[in-house]
Each structure stands twice: as structure tokens, then as C-alpha cells.
N, C-alpha and C positions, 0 to 999 in steps of 0.2 A: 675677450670675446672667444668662445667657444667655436670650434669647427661647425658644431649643428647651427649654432646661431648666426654663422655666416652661410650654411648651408638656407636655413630657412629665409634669412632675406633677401636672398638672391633669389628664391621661389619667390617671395613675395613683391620681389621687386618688380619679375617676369611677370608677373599674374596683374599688378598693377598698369605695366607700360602695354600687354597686350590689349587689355580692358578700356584702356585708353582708344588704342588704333581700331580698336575695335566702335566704339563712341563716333569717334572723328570721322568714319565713313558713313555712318548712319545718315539719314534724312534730318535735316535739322526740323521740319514739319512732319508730323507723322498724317498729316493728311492731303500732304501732294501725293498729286496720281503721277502715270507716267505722262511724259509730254510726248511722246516718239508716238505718231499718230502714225504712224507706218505698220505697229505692232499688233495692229488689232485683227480680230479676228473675219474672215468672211461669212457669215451667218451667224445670227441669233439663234440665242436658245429658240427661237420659234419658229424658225427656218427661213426665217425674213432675210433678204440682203443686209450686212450691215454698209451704214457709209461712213466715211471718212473723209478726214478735211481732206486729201484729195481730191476728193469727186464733186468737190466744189470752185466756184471760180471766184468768189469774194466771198466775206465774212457776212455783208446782210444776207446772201444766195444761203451759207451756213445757216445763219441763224433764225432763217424765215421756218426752214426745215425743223432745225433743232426746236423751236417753240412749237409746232404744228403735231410735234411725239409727246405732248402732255408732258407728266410728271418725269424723273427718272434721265439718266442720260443712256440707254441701255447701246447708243454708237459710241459712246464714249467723245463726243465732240467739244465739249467741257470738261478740259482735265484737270481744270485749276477749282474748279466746282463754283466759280463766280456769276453763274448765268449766261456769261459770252461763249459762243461755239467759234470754234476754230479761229482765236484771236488775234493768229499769225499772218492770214490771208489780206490781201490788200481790201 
């Protein structure tokens, strides 16, 4: 084996193992949201309060709310996108 040809597998080999670590921190769902209900923002684009499972004190109080906003989850109270708001709440 040639110097190049040890040169290029060890590029290829790097290009391989990073491609990998790279893979393995990825989301294994590309359509989970964040759960960190902490992160969100305080206003809506429309200059509404937003809420957060915080500002609630159990999960029906969530979710009487989160049904009553129609379509859409625009507090974000459903991060798993399953219809249940704040599923963490007692």
C-alpha cells in the first residue's frame, strides 16, 4: 500500500467516524419538538400573552385551555404533537 493510499484512508476513515458522531447526536425523531417548556417565548406573534405549562396548575386546567385555542398549538403546550397539553402536570 502506497503512502496516498494510506493517506486517503485515514481521511476516509475520519470522514466516516465523524459522520457517525455526527448521526448519533441527532434526534432519533425528526418530529419531536422541544420538551423544555421553560423556553418559550413571552408573546405571540400577535402580541397575546403566551402561556406555559407553568401557569398552569394541572394538566385538565392545561388542557381545557389548550382545546379552547382551536387549531394549532401557537403556546406550544403540546410538544410531543399528541393532542395532550402539558402532560407532565399532575
Amino acid at each position: 500500500m502506497t503512502n496516498i493510499q494510506k493517506i486517503i484512508g485515514v481521511i476516509v476513515g475520519g470522514a466516516v467516524i465523524a459522520s457517525g458522531v455526527y448521526f448519533l447526536n441527532q434526534s432519533s425523531n425528526s418530529n419531536t419538538r422541544d420538551t423544555d417548556y421553560s423556553t418559550t417565548r413571552t408573546n405571540l406573534s400577535t402580541g397575546e400573552a403566551d402561556k406555559d405549562c407553568s401557569d398552569f396548575s394541572t394538566h385538565a386546567e392545561a388542557q381545557v385551555f389548550f382545546k379552547s385555542q382551536g387549531s394549532g398549538d401557537p403556546h406550544g403546550l403540546d410538544r410531543d404533537g399528541d393532542g395532550l397539553a402539558c402532560e407532565t402536570l399532575p
